[in-house]
C-alpha positions as CSV (number, residue, x, y, z in Angstrom):
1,X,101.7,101.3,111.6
2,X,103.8,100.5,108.2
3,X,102.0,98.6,105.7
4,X,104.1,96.1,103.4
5,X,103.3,94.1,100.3
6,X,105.5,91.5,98.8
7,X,105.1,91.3,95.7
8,X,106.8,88.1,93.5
9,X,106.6,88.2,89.7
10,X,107.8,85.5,87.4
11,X,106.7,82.4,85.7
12,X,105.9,82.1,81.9
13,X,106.4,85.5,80.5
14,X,103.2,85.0,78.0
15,X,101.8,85.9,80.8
16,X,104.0,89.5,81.1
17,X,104.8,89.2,84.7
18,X,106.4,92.4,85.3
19,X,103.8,94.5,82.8
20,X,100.9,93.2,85.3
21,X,102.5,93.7,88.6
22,X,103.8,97.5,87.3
23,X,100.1,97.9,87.1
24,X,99.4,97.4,90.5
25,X,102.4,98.9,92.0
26,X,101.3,102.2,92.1
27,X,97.9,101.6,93.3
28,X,99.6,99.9,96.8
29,X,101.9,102.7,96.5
30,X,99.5,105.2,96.9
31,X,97.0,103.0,99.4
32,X,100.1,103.8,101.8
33,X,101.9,100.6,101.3
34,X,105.7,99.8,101.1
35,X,106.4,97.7,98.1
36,X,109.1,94.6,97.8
37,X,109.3,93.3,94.7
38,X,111.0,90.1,93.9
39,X,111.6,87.8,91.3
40,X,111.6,84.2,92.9
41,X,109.3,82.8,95.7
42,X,112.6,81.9,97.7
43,X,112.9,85.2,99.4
44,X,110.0,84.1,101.2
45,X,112.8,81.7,102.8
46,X,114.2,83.9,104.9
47,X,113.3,85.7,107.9
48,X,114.4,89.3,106.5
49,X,112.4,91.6,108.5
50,X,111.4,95.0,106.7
51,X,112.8,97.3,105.5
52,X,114.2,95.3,103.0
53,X,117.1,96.2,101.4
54,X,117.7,98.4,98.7
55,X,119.2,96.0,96.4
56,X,116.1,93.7,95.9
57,X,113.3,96.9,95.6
58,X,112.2,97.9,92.3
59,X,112.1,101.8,91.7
């Protein structure tokens, strides 16, 4: 069984967005997980089923 996390990041950027979800990356990573990372809540929109596509993973 493949486990996925999506994870969305944005909003005020006092908050650091990206810095807090890099944190926790990893962790899920390592827990087995395959990550999507996005930067809007509209990709949950769609009916994309996983893998996602390259072009919208961070590295």
């Amino acid at each position: 069984m493949t486990l996925n996390a999506l994870v969305v990041r944005g909003g005020w950027e006092g908050h650091r967005p990206v810095e807090a979800t890099d944190m926790f990356i990893p962790f899920l990573e390592r827990a087995g997980y395959q990550v999507r990372v996005e930067a809007s809540p509209t990709c949950t929109r769609t009916r994309t089923r996983w893998p996602p596509p390259t072009s919208c993973c961070s590295a």
